[in-house]
C-alpha positions in Angstrom: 16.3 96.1 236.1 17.5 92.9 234.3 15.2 93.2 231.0 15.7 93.3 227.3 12.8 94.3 225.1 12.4 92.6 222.1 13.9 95.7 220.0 17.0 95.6 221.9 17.3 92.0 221.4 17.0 92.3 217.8 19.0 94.9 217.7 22.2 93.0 219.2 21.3 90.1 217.0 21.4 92.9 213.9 24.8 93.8 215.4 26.6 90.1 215.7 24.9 89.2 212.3 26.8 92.1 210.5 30.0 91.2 212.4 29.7 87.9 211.1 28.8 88.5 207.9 32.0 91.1 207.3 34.0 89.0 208.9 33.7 86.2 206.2 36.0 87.8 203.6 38.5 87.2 206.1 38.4 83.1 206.3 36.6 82.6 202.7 38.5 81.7 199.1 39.9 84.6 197.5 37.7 83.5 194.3 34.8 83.9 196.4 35.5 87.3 197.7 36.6 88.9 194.4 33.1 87.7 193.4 31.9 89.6 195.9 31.0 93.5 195.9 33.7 96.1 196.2 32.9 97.0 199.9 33.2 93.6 201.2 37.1 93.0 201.6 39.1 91.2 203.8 41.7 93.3 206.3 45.1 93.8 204.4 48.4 92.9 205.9 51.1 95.3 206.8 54.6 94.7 205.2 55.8 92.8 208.5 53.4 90.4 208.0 53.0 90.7 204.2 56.2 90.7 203.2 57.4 93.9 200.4 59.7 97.0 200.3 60.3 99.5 202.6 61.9 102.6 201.0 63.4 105.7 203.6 63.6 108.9 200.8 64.7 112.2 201.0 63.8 115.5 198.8 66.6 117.0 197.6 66.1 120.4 199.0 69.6 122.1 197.6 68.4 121.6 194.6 65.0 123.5 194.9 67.1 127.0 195.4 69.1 126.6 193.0 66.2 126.2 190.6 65.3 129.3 192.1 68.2 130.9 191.5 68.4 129.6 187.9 64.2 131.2 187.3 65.9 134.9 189.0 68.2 134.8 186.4 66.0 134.0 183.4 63.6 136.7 184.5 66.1 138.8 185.1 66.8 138.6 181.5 63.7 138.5 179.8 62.9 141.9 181.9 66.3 144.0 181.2 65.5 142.7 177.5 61.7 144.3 177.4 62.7 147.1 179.0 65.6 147.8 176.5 68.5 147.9 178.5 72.2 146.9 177.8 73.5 144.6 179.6 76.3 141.9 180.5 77.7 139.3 182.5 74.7 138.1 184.2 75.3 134.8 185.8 74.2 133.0 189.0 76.6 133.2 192.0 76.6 131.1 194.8 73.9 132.5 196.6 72.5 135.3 194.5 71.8 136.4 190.5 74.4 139.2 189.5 74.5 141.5 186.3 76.2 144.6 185.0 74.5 147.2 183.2 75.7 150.6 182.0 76.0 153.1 185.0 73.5 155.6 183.8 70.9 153.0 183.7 71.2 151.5 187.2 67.9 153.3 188.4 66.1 152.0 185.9 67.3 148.1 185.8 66.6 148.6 189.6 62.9 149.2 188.9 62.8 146.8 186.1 63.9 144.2 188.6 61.6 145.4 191.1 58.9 144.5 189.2 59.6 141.0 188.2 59.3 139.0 191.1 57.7 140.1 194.5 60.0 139.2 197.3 63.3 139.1 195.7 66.1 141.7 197.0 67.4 144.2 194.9 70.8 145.5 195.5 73.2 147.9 193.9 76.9 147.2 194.3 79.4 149.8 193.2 79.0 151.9 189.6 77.1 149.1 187.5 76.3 146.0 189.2 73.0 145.2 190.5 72.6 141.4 192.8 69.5 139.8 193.0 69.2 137.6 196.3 66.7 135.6 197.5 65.2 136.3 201.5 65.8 133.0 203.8 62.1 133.0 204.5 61.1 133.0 201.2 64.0 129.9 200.6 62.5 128.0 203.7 58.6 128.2 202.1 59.7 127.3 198.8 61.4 124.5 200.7 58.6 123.2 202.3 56.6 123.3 199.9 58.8 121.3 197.9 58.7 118.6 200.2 54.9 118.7 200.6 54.2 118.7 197.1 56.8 115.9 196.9 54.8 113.5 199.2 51.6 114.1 197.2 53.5 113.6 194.0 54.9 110.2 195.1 51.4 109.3 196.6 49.8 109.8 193.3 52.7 107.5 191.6 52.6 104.9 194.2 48.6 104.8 193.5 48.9 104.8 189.7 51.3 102.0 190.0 48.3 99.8 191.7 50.6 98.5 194.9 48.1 97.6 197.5 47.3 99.1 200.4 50.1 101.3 200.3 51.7 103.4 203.3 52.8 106.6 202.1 54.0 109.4 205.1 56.8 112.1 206.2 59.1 111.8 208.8 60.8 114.7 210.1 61.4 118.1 207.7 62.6 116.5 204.3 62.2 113.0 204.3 59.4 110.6 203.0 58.4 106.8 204.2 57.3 103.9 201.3 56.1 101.2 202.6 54.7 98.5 199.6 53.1 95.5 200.8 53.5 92.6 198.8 56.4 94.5 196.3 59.4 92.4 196.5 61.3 94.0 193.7 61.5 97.2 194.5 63.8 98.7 191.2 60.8 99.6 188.9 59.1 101.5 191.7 62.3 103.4 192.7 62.5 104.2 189.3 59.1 105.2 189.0 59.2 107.3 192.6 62.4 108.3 191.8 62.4 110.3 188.4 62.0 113.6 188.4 59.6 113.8 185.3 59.9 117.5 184.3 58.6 118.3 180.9 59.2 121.1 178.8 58.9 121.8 175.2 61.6 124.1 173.5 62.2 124.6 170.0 66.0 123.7 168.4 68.3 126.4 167.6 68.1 126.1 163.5 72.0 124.9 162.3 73.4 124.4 165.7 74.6 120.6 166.6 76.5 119.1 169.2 79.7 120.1 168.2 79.5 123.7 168.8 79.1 123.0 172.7 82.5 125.1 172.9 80.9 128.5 171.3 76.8 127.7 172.0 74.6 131.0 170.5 73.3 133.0 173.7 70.2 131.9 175.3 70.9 128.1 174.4 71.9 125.1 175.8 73.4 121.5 175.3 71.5 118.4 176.3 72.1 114.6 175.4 69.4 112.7 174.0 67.7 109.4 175.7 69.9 106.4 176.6 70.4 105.1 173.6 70.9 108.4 171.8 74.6 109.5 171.7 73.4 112.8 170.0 73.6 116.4 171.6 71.3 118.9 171.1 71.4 122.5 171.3 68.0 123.6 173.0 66.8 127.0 173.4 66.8 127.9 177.0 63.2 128.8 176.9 60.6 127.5 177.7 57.9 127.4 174.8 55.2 125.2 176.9 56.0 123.2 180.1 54.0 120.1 181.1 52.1 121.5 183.9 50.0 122.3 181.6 49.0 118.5 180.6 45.8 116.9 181.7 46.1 113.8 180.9 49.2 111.1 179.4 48.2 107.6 178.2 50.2 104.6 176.2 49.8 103.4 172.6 50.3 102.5 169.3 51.5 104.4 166.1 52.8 102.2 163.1 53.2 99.3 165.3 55.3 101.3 167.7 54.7 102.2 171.4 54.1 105.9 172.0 52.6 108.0 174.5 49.7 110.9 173.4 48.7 113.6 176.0 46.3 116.3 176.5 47.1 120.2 177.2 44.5 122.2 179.1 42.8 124.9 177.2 45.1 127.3 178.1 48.3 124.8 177.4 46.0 123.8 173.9 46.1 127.1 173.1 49.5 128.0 173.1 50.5 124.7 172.3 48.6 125.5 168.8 50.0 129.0 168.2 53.4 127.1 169.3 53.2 124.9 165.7 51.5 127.2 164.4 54.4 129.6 164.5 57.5 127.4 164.5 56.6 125.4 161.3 59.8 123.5 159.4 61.4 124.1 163.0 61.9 121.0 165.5 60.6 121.0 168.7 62.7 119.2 171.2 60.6 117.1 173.7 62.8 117.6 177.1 62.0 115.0 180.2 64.7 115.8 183.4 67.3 117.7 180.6 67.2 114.9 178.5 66.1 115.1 174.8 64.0 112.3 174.1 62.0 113.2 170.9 63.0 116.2 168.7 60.5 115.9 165.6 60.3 118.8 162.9 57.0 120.4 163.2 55.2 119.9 159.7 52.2 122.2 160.4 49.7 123.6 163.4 48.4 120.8 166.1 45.4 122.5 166.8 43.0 120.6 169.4 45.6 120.5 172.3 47.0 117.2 171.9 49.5 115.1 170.3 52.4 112.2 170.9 55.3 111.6 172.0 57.7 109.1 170.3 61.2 108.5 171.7 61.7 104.5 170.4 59.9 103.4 173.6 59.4 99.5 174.8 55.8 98.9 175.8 56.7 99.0 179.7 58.3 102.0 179.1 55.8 103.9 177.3 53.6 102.7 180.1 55.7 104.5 182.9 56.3 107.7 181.3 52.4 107.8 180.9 51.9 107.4 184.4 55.1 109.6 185.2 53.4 112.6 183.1 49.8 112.2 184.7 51.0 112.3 188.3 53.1 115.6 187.8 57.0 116.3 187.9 58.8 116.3 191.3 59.5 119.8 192.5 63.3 118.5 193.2 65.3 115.2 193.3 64.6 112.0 195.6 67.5 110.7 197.0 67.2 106.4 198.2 68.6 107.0 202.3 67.4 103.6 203.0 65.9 100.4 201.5 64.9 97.1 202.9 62.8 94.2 201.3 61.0 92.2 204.0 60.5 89.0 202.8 57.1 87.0 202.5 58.7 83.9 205.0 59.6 86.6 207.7 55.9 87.8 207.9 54.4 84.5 207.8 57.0 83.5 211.0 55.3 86.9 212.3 52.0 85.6 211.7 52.6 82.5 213.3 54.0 84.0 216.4 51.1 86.7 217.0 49.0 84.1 216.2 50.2 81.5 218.7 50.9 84.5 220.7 47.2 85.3 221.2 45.9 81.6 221.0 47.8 80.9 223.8 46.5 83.7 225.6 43.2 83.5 224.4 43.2 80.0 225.9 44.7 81.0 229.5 41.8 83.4 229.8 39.2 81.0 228.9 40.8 78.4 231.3 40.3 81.2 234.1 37.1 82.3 233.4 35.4 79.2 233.3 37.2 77.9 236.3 36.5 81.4 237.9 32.9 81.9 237.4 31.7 78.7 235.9 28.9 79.2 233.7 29.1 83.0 233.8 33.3 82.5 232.6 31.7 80.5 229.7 29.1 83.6 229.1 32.4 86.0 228.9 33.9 83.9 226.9 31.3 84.1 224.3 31.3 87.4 224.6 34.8 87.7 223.7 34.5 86.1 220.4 32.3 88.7 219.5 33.8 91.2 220.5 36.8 89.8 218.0 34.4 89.4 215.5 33.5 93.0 216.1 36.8 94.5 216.1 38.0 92.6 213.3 34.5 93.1 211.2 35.0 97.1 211.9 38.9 96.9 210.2 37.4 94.9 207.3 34.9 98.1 206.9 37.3 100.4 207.1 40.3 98.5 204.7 42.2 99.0 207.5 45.9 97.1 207.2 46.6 94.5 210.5 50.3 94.7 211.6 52.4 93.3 214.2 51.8 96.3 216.9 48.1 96.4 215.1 48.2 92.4 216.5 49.4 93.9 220.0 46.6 96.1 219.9 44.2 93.6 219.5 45.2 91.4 222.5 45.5 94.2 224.7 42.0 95.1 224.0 41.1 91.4 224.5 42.2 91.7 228.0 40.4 94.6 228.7 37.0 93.2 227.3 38.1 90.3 230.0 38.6 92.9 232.8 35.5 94.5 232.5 33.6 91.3 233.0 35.9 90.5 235.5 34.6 93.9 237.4 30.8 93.0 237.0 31.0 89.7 238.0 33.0 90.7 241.4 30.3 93.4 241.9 27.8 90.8 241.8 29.8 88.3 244.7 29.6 91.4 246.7 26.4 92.2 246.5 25.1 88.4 246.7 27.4 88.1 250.2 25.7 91.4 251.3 22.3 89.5 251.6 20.5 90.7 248.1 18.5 88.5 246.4 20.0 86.8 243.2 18.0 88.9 240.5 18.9 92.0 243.0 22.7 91.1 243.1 22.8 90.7 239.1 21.2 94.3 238.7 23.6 96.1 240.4 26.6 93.9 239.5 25.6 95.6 236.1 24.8 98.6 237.0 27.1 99.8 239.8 30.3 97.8 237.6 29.3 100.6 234.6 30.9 103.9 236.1 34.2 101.8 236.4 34.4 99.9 233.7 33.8 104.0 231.7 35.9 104.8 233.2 39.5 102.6 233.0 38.3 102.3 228.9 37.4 105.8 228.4 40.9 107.4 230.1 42.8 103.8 227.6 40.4 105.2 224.7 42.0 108.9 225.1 45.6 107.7 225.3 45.3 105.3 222.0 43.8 108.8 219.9 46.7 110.8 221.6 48.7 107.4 220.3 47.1 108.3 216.8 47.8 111.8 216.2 50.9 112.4 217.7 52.6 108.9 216.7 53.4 107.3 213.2 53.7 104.4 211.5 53.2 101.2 214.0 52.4 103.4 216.5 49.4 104.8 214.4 48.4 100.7 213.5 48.7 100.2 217.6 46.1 102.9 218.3 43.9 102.8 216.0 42.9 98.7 216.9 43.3 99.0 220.8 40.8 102.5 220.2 38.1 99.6 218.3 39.0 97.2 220.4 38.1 99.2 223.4 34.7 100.2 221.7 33.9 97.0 220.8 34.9 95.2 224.6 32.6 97.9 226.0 29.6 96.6 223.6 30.1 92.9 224.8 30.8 93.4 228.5 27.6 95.8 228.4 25.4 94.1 225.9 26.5 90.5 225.0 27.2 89.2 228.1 24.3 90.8 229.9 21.9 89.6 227.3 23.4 85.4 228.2 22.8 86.4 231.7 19.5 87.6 231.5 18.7 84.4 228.9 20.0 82.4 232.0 17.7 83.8 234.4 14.9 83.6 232.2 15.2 79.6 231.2 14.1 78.4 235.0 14.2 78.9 238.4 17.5 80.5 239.6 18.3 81.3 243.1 22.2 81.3 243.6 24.7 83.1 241.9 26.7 80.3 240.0 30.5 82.2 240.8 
């Protein structure tokens, strides 16, 4: 039967009050929303519409063996060393770690290898020599991995920096998508995303400098200072503390001058304390991406696990390396495949099309309707607006980010809402030429219209989350407002418009179906 009780009815109301009221961020002054509360945004435009950088990257994945070639060989060292065995020309190759040790103690560099490093292979070539190679499948993990912890790493930059509504995602096996609304100068972000930020602490090697690079003590190494340092430094190869184990980076002041202090773990406290504690009257070189950038002499134990870093730093600068340190080091080098800035102009031209786009549609429906059904065309066209209102009021809920195919989306579903109330109010001709009785023929116009109209949305509904998880990108923007849009079409062909009928019926005597 044709009734509403008065709980649906307020019910509905409830539901086109709320789509009202969080639709408003959308139309109001931006000094009135920010006045608002936190959960009651407007929708956020993608970069086509918005305008902002688009940035195509891709991790360096060479680079992550031959970091593990480079940790084979230091462990290889430290464990021939501890387990007191001579040794000599151990150097990386171009695939593998290599090392001669005296014959009679191949056996037991063997086992001493063995140990070090589970998944490594251990192979004896001729009299003395021993190569260390690493499995492909262990190569491929460490690869992936890489590239996973990559994407996080750049997420939590990207987030630090404060870009809005952000789009952050892989494509294929190595590669990473940027996409910064509203950035139109992409260089400090690049240089942000870009940087490796590896931290480690070694100590000097005492009366060494920069001009011994031709005869360097074993177990030591030369790196430049900063850019605008001309100094070399000879560095101990290991590492005394690595900044993994920091917690937390922030910018300030010292004297007047811009520095940055951090925070070890416990753990990283810990040995950072018996580090200074140890090494007094020796200088601790500060080392970010093999690069000195602060070598002070360590005057007594920093106990507490924290301290500062000073390296001549501008305010800005200070600032990034901060926010560099707190989101973590890359596991391996970005390289820039593609950049594009999208200009502000081109996504208002965008706007202007979709939106002529669906105002133009929007009015060709409504021209059909009415002249189609008369006063029932007029009840589906109010019905319609709500159902925008709906959609639209669900993305502002979510923060969800409108795009050109998010805009496609969006008129699709429009037609569909249309469609539906095309299929009830057909149902209801037929039954009102079959002889029913008006009241009769508007029942089952309703009712008999529902297994179809579940239908076509329901089998549209499966496609768009199919759209979601399998596409990317615009594809993801597409799915996700036709998959609201065909919730929210189903609510006003089934609710909204049914409740104008029914008001219609109710407000006098009506005895002919007015389409």
């Amino acid at each position: 039967m044709l009734h509403f009780t008065t709980s649906k009815i307020i019910f509905i109301l409830s539901v086109v009050a709320l789509a009202i009221f969080f639709c408003l961020p959308n139309v109001l002054p931006d000094s009135v929303v920010k006045a608002g509360p936190s959960w009651w945004r407007p929708m956020q435009l993608g970069l086509d519409l918005r305008g902002g950088s688009y940035l195509l990257l891709e991790v360096d994945t060479s680079t992550v063996f031959k970091q593990q070639l480079a940790d084979v060989e230091e462990t290889a060292r430290n464990a021939l060393r501890e387990a007191d065995l001579k040794y000599n020309n151990l150097h990386t190759a171009e695939d593998s770690v290599t090392v001669s040790v005296e014959p009679s103690d191949v056996s037991a560099a063997r086992s001493a290898l063995v140990k070090t490093e589970s998944g490594l292979v251990v192979e004896t070539q001729g009299a003395d020599r021993i190569k260390i190679s690493i499995p492909d499948k262990v190569k491929r993990d460490r690869e992936l991995a890489a590239v996973t912890q990559s994407l996080e790493i750049v997420r939590r930059r990207i987030d630090e920096f404060g870009t809005s509504e952000p789009s952050i995602q892989r494509q294929g096996a190595d590669r990473i998508i940027v996409e910064l609304p509203g950035v139109d100068n992409p260089e400090r972000v690049k240089a942000l995303i870009g940087q490796t930020a590896k931290l480690d602490f070694h100590l000097l090697e005492p009366g060494a400098t920069g001009a011994d690079a031709k005869d360097l003590p074993p177990g030591t190494m030369l790196l430049p200072g900063n850019k605008d340092d001309n100094q070399m430094y000879v560095v101990r190869r290991h590492v005394e503390l690595s900044g993994e184990r920091l917690v937390d980076a922030q910018p300030s002041f010292q004297n007047g001058a811009p520095v940055v202090s951090f925070r070890f773990d416990t753990a990283g406290g810990r040995r950072f304390g018996a580090l200074t504690s140890n090494s007094v009257g020796q200088r601790l070189a500060i080392v970010l991406d093999n690069r000195v950038i602060s070598a002070p002499v360590i005057k007594g134990p920093i106990v507490g696990g924290s301290g500062i870093i000073e390296g001549g730093f501008s305010v800005e600068a200070a600032k990034d390396l901060a926010l560099l340190l707190r989101a973590g080091a890359l596991p391996a080098p970005l390289l820039v495949i593609e950049e594009r800035v999208v200009g502000p102009g081109l996504g208002t031209d965008s706007i202007h099309a979709g939106a002529s786009a669906a105002i133009l549609g929007g009015a060709l429906v409504v021209v059909f309707m009415v002249l189609a059904y008369h006063s029932f065309g007029v009840f589906a066209v109010a019905g319609q607006a709500l159902h925008m209102l709906s959609l639209f009021a669900v993305l502002s809920v979510m923060g969800g980010t409108l795009t050109l195919p998010g805009i496609a989306g969006v008129v699709l579903s429009l037609g569909m809402a249309v469609d539906a109330n095309v299929l009830i109010y057909e149902r209801m001709r037929e039954e009102s030429f079959a002889g029913r009785t008006l009241l009769s023929a508007i029942t089952a116009g309703f009712s008999n219209a529902y297994a179809t109209i579940v239908d076509s949305n329901l089998t549209n509904f499966i496609a768009a989350v199919l759209l979601f998880f399998l596409g990317a990108g615009p594809v993801r923007g597409f799915a996700v407002t036709l998959s609201i849009g065909i919730l929210t079409s189903i609510f006003s062909a089934v609710m909204i418009t049914r409740l104008q009928v029914w008001l219609w019926y109710r407000s006098g005597k009506r005895r002919e179906l007015p389409i």
